[in-house]
C-alpha atoms as one frame of an Amber mdcrd trajectory, in Angstrom:
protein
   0.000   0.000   0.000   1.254   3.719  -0.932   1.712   6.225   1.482  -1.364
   8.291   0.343  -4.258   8.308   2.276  -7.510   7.445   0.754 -11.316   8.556
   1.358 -13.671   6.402   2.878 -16.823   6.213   0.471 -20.056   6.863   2.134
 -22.588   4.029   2.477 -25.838   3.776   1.503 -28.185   3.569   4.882 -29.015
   0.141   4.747 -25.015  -1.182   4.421 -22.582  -1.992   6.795 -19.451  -1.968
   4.885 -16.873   0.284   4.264 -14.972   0.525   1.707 -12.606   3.171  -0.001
 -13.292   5.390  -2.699 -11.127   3.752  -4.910 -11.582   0.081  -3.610  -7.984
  -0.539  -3.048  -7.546   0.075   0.415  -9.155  -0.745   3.820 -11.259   1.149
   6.011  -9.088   1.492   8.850  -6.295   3.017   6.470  -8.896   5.627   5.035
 -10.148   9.069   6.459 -13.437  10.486   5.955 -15.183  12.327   3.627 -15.270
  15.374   6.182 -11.377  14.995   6.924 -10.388  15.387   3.105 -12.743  18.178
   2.787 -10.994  19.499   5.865  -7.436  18.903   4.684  -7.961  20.378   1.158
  -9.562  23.406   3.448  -6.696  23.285   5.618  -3.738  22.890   3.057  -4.781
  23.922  -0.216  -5.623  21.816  -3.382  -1.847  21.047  -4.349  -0.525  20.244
  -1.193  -3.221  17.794   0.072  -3.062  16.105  -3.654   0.307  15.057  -2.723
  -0.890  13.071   0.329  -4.295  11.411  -1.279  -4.779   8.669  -3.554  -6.517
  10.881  -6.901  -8.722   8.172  -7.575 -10.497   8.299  -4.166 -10.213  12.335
  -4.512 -11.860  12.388  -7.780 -14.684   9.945  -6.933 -15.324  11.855  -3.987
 -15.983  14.889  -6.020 -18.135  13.031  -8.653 -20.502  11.018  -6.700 -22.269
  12.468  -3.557 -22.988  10.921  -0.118 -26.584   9.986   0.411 -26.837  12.947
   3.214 -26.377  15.274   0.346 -27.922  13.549  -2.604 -29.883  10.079  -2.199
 -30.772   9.973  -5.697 -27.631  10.852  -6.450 -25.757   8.128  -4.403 -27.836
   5.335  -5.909 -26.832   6.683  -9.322 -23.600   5.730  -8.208 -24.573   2.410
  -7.925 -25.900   1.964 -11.278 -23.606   3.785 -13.571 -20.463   3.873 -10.986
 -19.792   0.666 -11.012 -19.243  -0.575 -14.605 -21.813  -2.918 -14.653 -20.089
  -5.440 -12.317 -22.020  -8.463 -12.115 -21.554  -8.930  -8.163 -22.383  -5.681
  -7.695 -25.480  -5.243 -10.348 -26.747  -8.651  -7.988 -26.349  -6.856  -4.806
 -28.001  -3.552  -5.638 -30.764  -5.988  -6.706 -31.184  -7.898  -3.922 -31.286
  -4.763  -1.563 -33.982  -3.180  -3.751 -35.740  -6.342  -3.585 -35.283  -5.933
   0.353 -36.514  -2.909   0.558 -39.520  -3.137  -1.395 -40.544  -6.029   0.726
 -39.886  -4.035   3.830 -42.237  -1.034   2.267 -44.788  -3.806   1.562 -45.254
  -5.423   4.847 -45.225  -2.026   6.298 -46.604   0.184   4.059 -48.407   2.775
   6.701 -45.627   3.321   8.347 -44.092   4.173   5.012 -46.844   6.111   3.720
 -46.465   7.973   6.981 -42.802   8.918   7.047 -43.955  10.232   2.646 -46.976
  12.478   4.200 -44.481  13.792   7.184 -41.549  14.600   4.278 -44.181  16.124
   2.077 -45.821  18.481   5.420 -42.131  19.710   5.832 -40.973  20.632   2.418
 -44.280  22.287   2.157 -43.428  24.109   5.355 -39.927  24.531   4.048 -41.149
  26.104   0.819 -43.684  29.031   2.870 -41.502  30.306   5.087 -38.764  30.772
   1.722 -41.391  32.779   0.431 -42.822  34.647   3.683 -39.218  36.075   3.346
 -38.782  36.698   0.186 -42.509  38.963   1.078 -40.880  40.328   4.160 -37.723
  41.158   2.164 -39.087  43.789  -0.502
């Protein structure tokens, strides 16, 4: 293993494994998402290139966690991957999973939608009782 570090890729919810960006090394030899974004803060660009694996740091910058993006994160999973077989199965057996889980509880699912839908909603007035207040 090089002496660059390398960025832990964030997980989808539902996984338990870590893995980095790049796939070539293990967890406990990888920071964070959060202490790359800190480094590049803290160093600059060119200097904290010249401790990080560019694979992880470009991946990083291409895919987003699920915090920021969750459509964007399962993207990742489709086109990221190259179409790996062992992959392609997993994503479908968790999708699978998951549907099953939304089917034998599908109030509590329906729910959680209605809650998400009340706070965007909420979100979205008081954007535009400023936007009011503001002129």
């Amino acid at each position: 293993m090089s002496d660059l570090d390398h960025v832990l890729r964030p997980p989808l919810p539902w996984r338990q494994d870590r893995m980095s960006e790049c796939g070539r090394a293990e967890p406990q030899q990888a920071i964070t998402r959060e202490e790359f974004v800190q480094r590049v803060r803290q160093h600059g660009q060119k200097r904290a290139a010249m401790t990080t694996c560019m694979t992880c740091w470009e991946t990083t910058e291409r895919w987003p966690s699920w915090e920021t993006d969750p459509v964007g994160a399962i993207a990742r999973e489709f086109y990221g991957r190259h179409g790996r077989a062992r992959d392609s199965d997993r994503l479908r057996d968790e999708l699978r999973a998951i549907a099953a889980l939304v089917e034998e509880h599908r109030d509590e699912f329906d729910g959680y939608l209605t809650g998400l839908a009340q706070t965007s909603s909420l979100d979205q007035h008081r954007r535009q009782r400023r936007r009011v207040a503001a002129r």
